[in-house]
N, C-alpha and C positions, 0 to 999 in steps of 0.2 A: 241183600244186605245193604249196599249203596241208596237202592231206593228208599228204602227204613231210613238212612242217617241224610239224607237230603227229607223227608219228613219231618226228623228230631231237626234239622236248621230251620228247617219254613215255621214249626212250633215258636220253638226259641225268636225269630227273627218277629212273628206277630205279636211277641209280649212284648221286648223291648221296643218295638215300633209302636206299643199301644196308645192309647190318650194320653196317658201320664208321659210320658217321653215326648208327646208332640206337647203337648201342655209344656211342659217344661222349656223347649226351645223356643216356644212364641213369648213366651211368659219373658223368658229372660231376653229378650230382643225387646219388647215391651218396656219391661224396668230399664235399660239402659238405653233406650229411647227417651224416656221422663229424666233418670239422671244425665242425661248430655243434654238436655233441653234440647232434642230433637237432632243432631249433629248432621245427621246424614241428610239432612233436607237443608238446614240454615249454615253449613259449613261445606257442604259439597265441590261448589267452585274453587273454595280454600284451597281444600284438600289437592285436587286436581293440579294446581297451579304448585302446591310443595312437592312434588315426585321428582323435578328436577333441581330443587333447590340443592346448593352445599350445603352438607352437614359439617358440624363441629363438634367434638368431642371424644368421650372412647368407645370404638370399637371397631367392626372389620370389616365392615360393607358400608356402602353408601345405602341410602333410602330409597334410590331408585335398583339396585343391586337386590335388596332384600324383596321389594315388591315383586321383581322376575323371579327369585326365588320361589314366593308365594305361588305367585302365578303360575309357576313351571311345574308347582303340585296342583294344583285348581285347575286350572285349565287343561282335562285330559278326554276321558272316555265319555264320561258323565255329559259332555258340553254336546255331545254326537250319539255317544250308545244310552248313558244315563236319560236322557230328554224322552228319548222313543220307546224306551223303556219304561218311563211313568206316562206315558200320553196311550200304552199298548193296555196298559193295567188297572190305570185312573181314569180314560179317556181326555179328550181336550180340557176340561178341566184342572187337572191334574198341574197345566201350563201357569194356570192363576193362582193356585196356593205357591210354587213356586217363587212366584214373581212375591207373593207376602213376605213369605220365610227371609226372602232375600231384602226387601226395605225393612223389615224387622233389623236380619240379620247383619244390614252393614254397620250400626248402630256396636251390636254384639260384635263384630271384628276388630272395630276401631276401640274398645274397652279392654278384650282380652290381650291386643297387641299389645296397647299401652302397659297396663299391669303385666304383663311378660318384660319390658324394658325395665320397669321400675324397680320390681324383683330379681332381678338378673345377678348374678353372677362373676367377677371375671378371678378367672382361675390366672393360680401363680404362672403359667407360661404367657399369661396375656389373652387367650383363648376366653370366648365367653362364653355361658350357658345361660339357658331360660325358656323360660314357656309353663305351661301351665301346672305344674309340678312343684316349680318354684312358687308361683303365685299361691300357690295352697298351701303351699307349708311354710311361708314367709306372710303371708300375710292373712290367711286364718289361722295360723300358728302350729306347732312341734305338733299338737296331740290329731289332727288331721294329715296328718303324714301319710299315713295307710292309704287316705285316699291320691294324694299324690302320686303316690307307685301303684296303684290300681291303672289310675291313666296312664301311667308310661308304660306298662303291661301289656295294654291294651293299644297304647300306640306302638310297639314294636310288631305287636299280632297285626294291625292293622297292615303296617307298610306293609309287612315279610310275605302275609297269606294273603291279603286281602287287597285295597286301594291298590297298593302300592307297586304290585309285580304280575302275579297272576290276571288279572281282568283286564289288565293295562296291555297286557305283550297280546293276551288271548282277541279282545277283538283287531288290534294291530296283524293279525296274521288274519283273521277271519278278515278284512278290508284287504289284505294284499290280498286274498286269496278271491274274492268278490272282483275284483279289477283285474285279476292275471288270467285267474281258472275259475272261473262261477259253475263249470258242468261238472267241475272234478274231474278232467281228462287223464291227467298227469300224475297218476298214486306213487309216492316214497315208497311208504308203507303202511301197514294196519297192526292194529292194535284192537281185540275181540272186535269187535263190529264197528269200531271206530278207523277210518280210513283217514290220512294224511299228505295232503300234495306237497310235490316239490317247491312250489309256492311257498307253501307254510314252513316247511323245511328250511329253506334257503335264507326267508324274510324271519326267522325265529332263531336263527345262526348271526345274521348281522345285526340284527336288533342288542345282543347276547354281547356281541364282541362291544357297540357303541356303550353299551350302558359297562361294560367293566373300566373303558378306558378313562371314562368321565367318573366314574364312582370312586375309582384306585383315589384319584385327584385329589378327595376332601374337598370342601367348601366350597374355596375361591376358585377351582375347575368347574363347580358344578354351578356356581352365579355366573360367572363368564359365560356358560351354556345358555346360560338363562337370561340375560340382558340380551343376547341374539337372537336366538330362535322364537322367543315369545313373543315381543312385537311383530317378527314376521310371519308367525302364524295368525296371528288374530287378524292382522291386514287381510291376508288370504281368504279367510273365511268367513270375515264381514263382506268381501267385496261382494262372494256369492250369495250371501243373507240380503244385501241389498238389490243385488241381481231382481232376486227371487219379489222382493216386496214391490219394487219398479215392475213387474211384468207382470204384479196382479193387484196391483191400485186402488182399485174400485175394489175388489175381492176382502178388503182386510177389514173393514167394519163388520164381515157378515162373518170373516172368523173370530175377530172378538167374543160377537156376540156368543159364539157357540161354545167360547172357551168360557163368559161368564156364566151360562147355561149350563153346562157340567158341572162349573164347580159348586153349584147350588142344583146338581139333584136329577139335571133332564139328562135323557139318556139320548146321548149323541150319537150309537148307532155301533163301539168298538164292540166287538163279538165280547170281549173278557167282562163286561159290567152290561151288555143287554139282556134286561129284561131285570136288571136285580131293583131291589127297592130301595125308595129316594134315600135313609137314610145311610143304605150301604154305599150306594153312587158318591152321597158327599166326602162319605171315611174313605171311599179308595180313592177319591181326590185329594183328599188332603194328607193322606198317610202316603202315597207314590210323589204327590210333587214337593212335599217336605224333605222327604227321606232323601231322593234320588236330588234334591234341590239343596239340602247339605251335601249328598254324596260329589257335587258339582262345585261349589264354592265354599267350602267347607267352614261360611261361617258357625262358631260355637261347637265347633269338633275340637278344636282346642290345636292344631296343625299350623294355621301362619303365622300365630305369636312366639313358636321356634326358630319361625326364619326373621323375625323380625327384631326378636330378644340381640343378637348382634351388630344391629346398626350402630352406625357412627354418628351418635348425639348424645345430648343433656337434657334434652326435652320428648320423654315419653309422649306427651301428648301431640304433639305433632309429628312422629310415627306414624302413630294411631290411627291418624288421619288417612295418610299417604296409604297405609294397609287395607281403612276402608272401603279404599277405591276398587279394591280388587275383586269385590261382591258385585259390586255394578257393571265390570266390568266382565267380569263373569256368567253372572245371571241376565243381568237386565240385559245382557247384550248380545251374547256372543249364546246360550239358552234359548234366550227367545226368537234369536235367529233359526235354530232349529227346529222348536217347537211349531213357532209360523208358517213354515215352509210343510212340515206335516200336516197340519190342519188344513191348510191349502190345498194339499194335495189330492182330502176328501178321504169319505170310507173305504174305498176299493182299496187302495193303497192301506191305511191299517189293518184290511181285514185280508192284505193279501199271502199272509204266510210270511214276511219279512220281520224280521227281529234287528233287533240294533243297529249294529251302521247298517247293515244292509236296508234296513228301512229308510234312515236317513238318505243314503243312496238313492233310492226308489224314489223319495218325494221330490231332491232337487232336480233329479233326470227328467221325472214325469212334467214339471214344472218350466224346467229349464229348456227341456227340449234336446233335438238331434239326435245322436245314434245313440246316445248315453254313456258309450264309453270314457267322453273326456271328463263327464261331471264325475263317471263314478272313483276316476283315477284323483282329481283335484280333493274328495273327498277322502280318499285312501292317505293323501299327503298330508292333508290335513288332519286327519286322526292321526298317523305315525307320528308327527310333530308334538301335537297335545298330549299324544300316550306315552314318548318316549320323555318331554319333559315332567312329566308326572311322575314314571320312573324314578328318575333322578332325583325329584327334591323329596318323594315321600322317603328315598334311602339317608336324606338328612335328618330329616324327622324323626325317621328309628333309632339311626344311631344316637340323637342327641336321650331319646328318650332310655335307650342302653346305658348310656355313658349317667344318665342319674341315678338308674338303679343300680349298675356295678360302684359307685363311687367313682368317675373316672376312670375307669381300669381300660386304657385306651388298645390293651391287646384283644380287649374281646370283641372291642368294636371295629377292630381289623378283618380279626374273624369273621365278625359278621357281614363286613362288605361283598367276602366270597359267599356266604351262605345265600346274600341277596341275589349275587348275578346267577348261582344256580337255581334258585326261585323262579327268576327270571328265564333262565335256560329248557326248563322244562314245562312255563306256563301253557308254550301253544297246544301243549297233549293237556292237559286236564280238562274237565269236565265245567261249563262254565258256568251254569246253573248255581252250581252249589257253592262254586267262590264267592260270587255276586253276592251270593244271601251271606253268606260268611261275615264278605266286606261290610255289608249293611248291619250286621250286626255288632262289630267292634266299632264300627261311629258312633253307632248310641249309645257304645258303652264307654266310647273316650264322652262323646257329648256330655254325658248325665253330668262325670264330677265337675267337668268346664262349666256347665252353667250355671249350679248349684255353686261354684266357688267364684261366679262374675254376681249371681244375685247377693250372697251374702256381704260381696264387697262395692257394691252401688253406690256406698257412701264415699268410698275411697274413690272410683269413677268419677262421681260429680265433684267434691274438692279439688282434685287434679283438673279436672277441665275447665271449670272455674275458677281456679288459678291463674291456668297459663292462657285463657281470653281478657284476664284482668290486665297480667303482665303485658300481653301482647296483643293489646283490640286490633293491630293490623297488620297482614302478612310483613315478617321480617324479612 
């Protein structure tokens, strides 16, 4: 029976992943690349340079607050289990559509945040709402409404089953359990043929209790999590991404090449795509590092122009900005750190029976050297960081996307904070297979109406942007 309905999801997950869903995401990265007259390349240093700026205006975070927000959902499995995930299934290839989706896609972050501010919201206690919801039915108007609460439907499914709790805690315990018990010494208990360490037990009990204390909070407990832990995760796990590129110097033109090799068709040697033909090789490179490369930075899922709709300013498009950085920071950065490090590592390592962190694990140890246990613990920290602030902010995202469909009715999205940390409570026992494909499948289904609601409104994109570069040809 199980196996049947993990079938019907892999069904389901290769339609909505099909061309027309990846067509759509490039497309509309494309259009709002032409309507910004390129922003993410001719505006970049801007951008960078406004994340510390004071805001002026209404609302309840600062712009550097909201971007940790963003981040504290972006920055999670995806950046560690995501990456070896599409490099196991796409081959190294898989590494370069990534890296496209993502210079398309900062373009599409910086547009959808913006139109999230603009559209927004502030309710009679002051409180504000927004994101892509708003955008749809405020500015393609009333009779597209339907599609408005499709996406927040579909962002509630997301946080609750999907991104947001289950795949997040589940590889978080499979990393403690990789670093504590890799033989499986230590059994709790078992469940039909599924065995569980006290590892997983222990590390899926304090995971459980962190994420209620910070969730109970609302908001400003979960930014405050998030202007700290974020930057100091990424320090962490750049230092060893740099580690890793310093100790094999001469080595990175010849993985280049083999990443631009895959993604045009040569078969690099992963067991899951040798031997298939050039046309298949391209589509599971570009259908794995799309997919798993939103599921990562989630430009055009319609997710950071919730955390961003609250900032405190007057000017949408300088937001906009400050949010776009969060792709590059994400993808270009802190992805590609991991991606390089496995392609480095060579076929042994992909083809050695290790899946997600634990692959990642494998490639920085192989690479890094010693007894491996320190890299494989630094890497366990650095997943619990990234997965537990992922946690936390995709639990904002649901609620705000709750809080539109009930009309505000703010008891239900109390409710739902408990139903979250039980989500979360019972993630490390489920099956993870079938979440993954789950999660992958409510992206594309927040994705589709987000982009279709950023293409129709391009016009509105480029007047706003071209506004406020007229107003202000130089950082304020």
């Amino acid at each position: 029976m199980y196996e049947k309905f993990e079938q019907i999801l892999d069904k389901i997950d290769g339609v909505v992943w099909g061309i027309p869903t990846i067509v759509i995401i490039l497309l509309t990265g494309i259009v709002m690349t032409i309507a910004t007259r390129g922003i993410q390349f001719t505006k970049l240093g801007r951008a960078f340079r406004s994340i510390f700026k004071e805001n002026e205006g209404k609302g309840e975070l600062s712009g550097f607050s909201a971007l940790c927000t963003a981040l504290s959902a972006t920055i999670g499995t995806g950046n560690i289990s995501g990456v070896a995930t599409a490099i196991l299934l796409g081959g190294p290839g898989a590494l370069f559509w990534m890296w496209i989706s993502a210079i398309l896609g900062t373009a599409t972050k910086y547009a959808e945040c913006m139109l999230a501010i603009k559209y927004r919201e502030v309710k009679e206690d002051g409180h504000i709402l927004g994101g892509p919801f708003y955008t749809i039915e405020k500015g393609m108007g009333k009779k597209w409404k339907w599609l408005a609460i499709l996406f927040a439907i579909f962002g509630v499914l997301a946080g609750l089953l999907g991104i947001g709790t289950i795949t997040q805690i589940g590889n978080m315990t499979s990393s403690i359990q990789n670093a504590f018990d890799p033989e499986k010494a230590h059994i709790a208990f078992s469940i039909g043929e599924n065995s569980y360490t006290w590892a997983t037990v222990i590390g899926g009990g304090i995971i459980t209790i962190c994420t209620a204390l910070v969730v109970i909070g609302g908001l400003k407990r979960i930014s405050k999590v998030a202007e700290k832990v974020v930057p100091a995760m990424a320090v962490i796990y750049t230092f060893l991404g740099v580690a890793v590129i310093i100790m094999n110097f001469t080595k990175i033109p010849a993985a280049f090449a083999l990443i631009f090799k895959g993604a045009f068709g040569a078969d690099t040697g992963v067991k899951a795509i040798t031997g298939a033909a050039l046309g298949t090789i391209i589509r599971m490179a570009m259908r794995w590092g799309i997919a798993r490369g939103m599921f990562s930075n989630e430009a055009g899922l319609g997710s950071a122009p919730i955390a961003a709709a609250p900032v405190q300013t007057d000017e949408p498009v300088e937001q906009g900005m400050v949010n776009m950085t969060g792709t590059v920071i994400d993808t270009l950065v802190i992805c590609t750190m991991t991606g390089l490090a496995i392609v480095l590592a060579g076929v042994d390592v992909w083809n050695s029976g290790a899946e997600g962190p634990a692959l990642t694990s494998k490639a920085f140890s192989v690479i890094l050297g010693g007894d491996g246990l320190s890299v494989n613990f630094l890497i366990m920290l650095c997943l619990i960081f990234f997965a537990f602030t992922t946690i936390i902010g995709w639990d904002y995202y649901s609620e705000k996307c709750l809080e539109y469909l009930t009309g505000g009715n703010m008891k239900a999205v109390k409710i739902f904070r408990w139903v979250y940390i039980l989500a979360v409570a019972i993630g490390p026992y489920m099956t993870l297979s079938s979440v993954w494909t789950f999660a992958s499948i409510t992206n594309a289904l927040m994705a589709i109406p987000n982009c279709l609601s950023l293409i129709v409104l391009s016009g509105v994109v480029a007047k706003e942007t071209k506004a406020y570069f007229d107003k202000y040809p130089k950082l304020q």
